[in-house]
C-alpha positions as CSV (number, residue, x, y, z in Angstrom):
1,X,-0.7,27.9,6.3
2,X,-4.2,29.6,5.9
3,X,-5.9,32.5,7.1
4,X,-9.3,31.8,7.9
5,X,-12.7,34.2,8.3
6,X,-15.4,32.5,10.2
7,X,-19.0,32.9,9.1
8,X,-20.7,30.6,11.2
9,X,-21.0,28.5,13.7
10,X,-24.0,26.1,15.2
11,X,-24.6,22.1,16.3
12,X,-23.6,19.2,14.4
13,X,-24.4,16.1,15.5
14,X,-26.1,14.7,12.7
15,X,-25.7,15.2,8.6
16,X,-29.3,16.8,9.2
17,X,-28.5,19.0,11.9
18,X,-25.5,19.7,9.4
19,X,-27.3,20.5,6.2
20,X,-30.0,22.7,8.3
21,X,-27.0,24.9,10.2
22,X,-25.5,25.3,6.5
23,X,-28.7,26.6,5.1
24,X,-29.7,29.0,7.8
25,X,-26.3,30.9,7.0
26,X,-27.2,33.2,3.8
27,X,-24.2,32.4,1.4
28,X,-26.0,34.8,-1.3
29,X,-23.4,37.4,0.0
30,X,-20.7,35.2,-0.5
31,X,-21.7,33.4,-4.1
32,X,-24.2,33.4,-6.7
33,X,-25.0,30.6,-8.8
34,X,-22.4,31.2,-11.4
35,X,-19.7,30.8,-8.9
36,X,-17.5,27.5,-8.7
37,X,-17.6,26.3,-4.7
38,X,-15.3,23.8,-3.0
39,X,-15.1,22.6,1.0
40,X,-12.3,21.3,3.0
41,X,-13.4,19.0,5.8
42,X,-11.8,18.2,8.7
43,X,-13.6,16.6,12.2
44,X,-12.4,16.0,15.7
45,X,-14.1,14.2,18.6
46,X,-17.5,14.4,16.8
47,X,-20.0,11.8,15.6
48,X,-19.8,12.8,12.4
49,X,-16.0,11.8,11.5
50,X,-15.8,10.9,7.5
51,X,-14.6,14.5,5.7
52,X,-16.3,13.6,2.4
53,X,-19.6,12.9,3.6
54,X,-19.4,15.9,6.0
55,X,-17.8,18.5,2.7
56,X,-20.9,16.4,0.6
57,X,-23.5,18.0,3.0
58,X,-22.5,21.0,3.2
59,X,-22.0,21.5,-0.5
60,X,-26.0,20.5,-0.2
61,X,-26.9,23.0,1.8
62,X,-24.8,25.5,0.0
63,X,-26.4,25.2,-3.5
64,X,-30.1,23.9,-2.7
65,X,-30.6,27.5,-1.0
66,X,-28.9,29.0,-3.8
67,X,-30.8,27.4,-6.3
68,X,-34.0,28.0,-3.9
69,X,-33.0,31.2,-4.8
70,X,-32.3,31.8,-8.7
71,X,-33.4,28.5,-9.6
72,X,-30.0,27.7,-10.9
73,X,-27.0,26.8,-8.7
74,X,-23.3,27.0,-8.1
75,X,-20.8,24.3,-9.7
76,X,-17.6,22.5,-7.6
77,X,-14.1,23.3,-8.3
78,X,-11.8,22.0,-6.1
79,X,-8.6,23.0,-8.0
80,X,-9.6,26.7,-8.5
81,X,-12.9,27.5,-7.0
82,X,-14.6,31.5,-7.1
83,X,-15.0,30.5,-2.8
84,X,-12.8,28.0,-1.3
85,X,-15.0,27.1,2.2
86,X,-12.9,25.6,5.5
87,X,-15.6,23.2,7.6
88,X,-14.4,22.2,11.2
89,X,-16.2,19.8,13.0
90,X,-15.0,19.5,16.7
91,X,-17.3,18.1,19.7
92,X,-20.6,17.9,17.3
93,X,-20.1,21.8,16.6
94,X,-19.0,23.1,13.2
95,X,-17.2,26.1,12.5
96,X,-17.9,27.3,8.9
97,X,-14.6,29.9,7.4
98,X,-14.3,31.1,4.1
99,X,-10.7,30.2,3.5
100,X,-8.8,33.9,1.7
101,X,-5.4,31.8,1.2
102,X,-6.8,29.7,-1.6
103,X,-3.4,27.3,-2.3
104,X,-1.5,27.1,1.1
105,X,0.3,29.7,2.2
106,X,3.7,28.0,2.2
107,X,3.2,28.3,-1.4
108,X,5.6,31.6,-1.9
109,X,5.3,31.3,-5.4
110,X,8.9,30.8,-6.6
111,X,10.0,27.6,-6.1
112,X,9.9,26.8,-9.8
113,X,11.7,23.1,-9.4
114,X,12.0,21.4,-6.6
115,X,15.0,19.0,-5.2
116,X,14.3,15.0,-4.7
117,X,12.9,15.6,-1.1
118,X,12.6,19.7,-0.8
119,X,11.6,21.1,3.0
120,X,8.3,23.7,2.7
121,X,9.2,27.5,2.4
122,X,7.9,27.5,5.9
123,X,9.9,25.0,7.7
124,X,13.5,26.6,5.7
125,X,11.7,30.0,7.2
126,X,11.3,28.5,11.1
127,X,14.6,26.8,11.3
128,X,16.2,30.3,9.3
129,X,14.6,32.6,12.3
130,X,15.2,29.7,15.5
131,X,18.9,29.9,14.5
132,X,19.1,33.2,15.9
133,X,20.9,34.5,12.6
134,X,20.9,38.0,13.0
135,X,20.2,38.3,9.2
136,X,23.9,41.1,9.1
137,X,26.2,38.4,9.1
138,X,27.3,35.8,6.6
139,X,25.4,32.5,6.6
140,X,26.0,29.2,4.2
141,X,24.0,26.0,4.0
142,X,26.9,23.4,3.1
143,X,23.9,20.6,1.2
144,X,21.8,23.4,-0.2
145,X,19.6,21.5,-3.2
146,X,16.8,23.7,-4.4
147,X,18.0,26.6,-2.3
148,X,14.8,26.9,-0.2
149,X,16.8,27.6,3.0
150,X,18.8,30.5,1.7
151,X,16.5,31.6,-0.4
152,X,14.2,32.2,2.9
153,X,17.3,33.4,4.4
154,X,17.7,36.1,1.8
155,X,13.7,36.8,1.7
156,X,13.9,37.7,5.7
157,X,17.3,39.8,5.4
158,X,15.5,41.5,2.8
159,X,12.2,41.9,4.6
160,X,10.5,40.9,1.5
161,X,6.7,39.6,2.2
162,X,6.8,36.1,1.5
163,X,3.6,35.6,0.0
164,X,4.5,39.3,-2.5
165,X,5.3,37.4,-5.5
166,X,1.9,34.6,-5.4
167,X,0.4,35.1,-8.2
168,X,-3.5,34.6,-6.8
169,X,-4.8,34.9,-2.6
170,X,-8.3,33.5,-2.3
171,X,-9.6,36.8,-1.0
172,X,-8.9,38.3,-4.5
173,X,-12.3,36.2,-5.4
174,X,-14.6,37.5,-3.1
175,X,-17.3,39.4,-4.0
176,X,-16.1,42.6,-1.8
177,X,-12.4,42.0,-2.6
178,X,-11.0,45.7,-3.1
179,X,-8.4,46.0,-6.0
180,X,-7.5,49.5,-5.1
181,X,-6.3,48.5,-1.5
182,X,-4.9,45.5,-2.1
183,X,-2.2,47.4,-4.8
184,X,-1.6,49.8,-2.3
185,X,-0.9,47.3,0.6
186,X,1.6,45.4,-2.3
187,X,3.1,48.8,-2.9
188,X,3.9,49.1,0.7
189,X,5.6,45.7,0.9
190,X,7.9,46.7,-2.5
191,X,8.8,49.8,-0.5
192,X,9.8,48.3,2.6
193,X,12.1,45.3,0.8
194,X,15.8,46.3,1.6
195,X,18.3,46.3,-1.5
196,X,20.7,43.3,-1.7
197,X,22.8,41.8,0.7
198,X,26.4,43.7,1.4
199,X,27.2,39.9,2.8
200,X,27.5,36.6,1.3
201,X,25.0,33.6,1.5
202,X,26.2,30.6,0.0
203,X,24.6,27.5,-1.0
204,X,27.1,24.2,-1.6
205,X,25.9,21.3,-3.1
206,X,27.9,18.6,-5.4
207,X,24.6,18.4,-7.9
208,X,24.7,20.9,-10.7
209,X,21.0,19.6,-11.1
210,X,19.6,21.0,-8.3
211,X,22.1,24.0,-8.2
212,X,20.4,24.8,-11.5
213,X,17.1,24.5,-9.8
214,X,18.0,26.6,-7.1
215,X,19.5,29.2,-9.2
216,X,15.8,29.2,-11.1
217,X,13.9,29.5,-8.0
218,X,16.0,32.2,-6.3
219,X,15.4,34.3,-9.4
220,X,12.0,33.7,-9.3
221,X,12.2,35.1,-5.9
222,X,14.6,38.1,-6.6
223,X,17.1,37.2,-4.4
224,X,19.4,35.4,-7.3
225,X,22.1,38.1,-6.7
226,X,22.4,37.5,-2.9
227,X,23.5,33.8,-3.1
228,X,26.3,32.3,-4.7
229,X,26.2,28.4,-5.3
230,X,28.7,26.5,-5.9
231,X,28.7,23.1,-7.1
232,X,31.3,20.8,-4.9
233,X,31.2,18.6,-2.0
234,X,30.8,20.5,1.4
235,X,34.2,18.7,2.6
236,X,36.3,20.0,-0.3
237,X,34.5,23.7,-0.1
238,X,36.9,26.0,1.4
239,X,35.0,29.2,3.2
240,X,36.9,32.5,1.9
241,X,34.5,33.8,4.8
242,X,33.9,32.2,8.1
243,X,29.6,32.0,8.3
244,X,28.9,32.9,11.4
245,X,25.9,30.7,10.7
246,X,25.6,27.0,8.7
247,X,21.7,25.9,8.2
248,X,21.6,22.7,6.5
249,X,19.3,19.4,5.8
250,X,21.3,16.8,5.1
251,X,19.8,13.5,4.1
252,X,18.0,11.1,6.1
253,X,18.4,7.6,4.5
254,X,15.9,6.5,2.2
255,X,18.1,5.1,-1.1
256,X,21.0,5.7,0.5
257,X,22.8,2.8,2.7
258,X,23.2,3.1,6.4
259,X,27.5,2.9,6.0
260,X,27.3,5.5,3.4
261,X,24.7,7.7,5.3
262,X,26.7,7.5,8.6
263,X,30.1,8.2,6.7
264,X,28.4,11.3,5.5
265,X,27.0,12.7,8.6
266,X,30.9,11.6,9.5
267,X,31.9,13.8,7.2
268,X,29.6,16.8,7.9
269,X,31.0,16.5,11.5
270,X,35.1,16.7,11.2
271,X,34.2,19.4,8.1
272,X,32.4,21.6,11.2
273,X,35.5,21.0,13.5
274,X,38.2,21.7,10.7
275,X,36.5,24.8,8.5
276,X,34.2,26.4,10.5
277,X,35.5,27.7,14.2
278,X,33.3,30.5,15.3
279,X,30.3,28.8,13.5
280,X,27.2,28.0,15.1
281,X,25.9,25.4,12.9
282,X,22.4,24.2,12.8
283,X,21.4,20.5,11.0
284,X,18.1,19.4,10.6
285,X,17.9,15.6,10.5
286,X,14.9,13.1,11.2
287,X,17.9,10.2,11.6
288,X,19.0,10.2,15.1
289,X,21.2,7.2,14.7
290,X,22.9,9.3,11.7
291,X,23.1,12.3,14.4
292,X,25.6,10.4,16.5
293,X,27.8,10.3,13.8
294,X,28.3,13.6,13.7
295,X,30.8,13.3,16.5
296,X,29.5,16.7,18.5
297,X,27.7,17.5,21.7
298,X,24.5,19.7,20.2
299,X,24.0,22.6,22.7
300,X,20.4,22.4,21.7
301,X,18.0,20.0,20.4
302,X,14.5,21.3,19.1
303,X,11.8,19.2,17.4
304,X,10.6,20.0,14.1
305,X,8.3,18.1,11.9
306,X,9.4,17.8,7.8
307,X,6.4,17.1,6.6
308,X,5.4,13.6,9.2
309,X,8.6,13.0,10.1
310,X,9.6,13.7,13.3
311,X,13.2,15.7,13.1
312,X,15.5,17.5,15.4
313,X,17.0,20.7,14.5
314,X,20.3,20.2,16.2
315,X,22.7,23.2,17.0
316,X,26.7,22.8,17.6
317,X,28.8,25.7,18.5
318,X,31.7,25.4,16.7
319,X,34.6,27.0,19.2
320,X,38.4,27.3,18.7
321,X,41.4,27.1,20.4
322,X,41.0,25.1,23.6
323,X,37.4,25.5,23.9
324,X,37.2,23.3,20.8
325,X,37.7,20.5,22.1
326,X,35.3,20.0,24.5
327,X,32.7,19.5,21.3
328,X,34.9,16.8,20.2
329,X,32.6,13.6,21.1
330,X,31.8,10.5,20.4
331,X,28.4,8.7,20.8
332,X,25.9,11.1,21.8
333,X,22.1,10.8,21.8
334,X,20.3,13.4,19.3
């Protein structure tokens, strides 16, 4: 989620031992004192544990040798800062980075509206590529929302640079950031993006809210013209197509009731077995109670965190014929 360029490194054990490591680094080739400054914090198995005090010390030492300096010194900005500073504190030692992301790097820079509980650009991205979709074939999430799956989905078929549309890196602020090679490494991307998708992605969803958003947010990411959404329930959607891959994240409970949650997940399940033989079909859910519902033996079960929660990405191969079947189950553990 960030790209990190260490500067410095040195002992820690103490806020003094802190502030004198920070000043013996020369940050006048980073900053001067018109530049705006901010620290993340972060400490692990050290005596010095609380992030603010830690970030607080560091600032110190940052702008008193500055303002040794020029006798004037450098303002905080944690929102938009001219140097955005990472400080890791591990075992008493602290790792000093200047941080070239700036926002997070999940932050592609389309998602213009989000759904009521959206995954990050980077999970849709991990579960798009663990699914094995070989990015040639047709693929369909069936509960779609704000599109971020297929949007990623699209993004990778395309071999579009997910960070090419961000408006701002953190890198762009430093003081030897070159303009000339950074348009020429952005012209390079452009000219490796493929043209649109000869097949179809499609994104169901019964909300024309969030298909609204979606539609918005895959503009903003160029790819509007390589989905279709289409605003119904995934059980009365009828595939013109056969996806040879279904991504999905259907929901986990919160204001919805257990019946009705388990009669969707009910639902998704005898949908899979009906519509979609020759599927493999991948469902991301943090409910494992919900998962048993489904009413198929997943042929693989990998752990993913959505945000803190704890989720499986489940995967059911959908056969026909005979071999169908044998996926028919009842009560399973997910």
């Amino acid at each position: 989620l960030r790209i990190l360029k260490p500067v410095a490194e040195f002992p820690a054990s103490t806020g003094q031992e802190l502030y004198d490591g920070i000043r013996k680094t020369d940050w006048g080739i980073y900053i001067t004192s018109e530049d705006t400054i901010a620290i993340d914090a972060v400490a692990s198995k050290s005596a010095l544990s609380h992030s603010l005090f830690i970030a607080q010390k560091a600032k110190d030492g940052i702008v008193d040798q500055i303002r040794n300096r020029t006798g004037q010194r450098p303002s905080v900005d944690t929102r938009q800062p001219g140097l955005r500073l990472n400080l890791h504190l591990h075992e008493d030692k602290a790792t000093v980075s200047l941080d070239s992301s700036g926002s997070s790097l999940h932050r592609r820079g389309y998602r213009l509206q989000a759904g009521e509980a959206p995954l990050s650009e980077t999970l849709a991205a991990g579960m798009v590529m663990l699914s094995g979709w070989d990015k040639q074939s047709p693929l369909a999430d069936l509960m779609c929302g704000s599109g971020t799956i297929l949007i990623e989905a699209a993004m990778y078929a395309r071999n579009i640079a997910p960070g090419l549309i961000r408006n701002e890196f953190g890198f762009e602020k430093w003081r030897d950031f070159d303009a000339g090679l950074w348009e020429s490494l952005k012209a390079e991307a452009r000219k490796a993006c493929l043209p649109g998708l000869s097949f179809p992605l499609k994104g169901i969803d019964k909300s024309g809210v969030v298909l609204k958003a979606a539609t918005e947010n895959a503009r903003a990411a160029g790819v509007e013209g390589d989905i279709d959404f289409i605003r119904m329930s995934f059980e009365d959607f009828e595939p013109e197509q056969i996806p040879s891959v279904v991504i999905t994240n259907p929901p986990y409970g919160g204001r919805i009731t257990d019946d009705d949650l388990f009669d969707l997940y009910e639902k998704l399940g005898d949908t899979l077995k009906k519509k979609y033989a020759g599927t493999k079909a991948w469902i991301l859910t943090a409910n494992r109670e919900a998962a048993n519902h489904i009413g198929l033996h997943p042929s693989r079960k990998i752990p993913l965190y959505n945000g803190p929660l704890e989720c499986r990405f489940l995967c059911y191969e959908m056969y026909g014929g005979s071999r169908k079947s044998k996926y028919i189950k009842g009560e399973n553990s997910a």
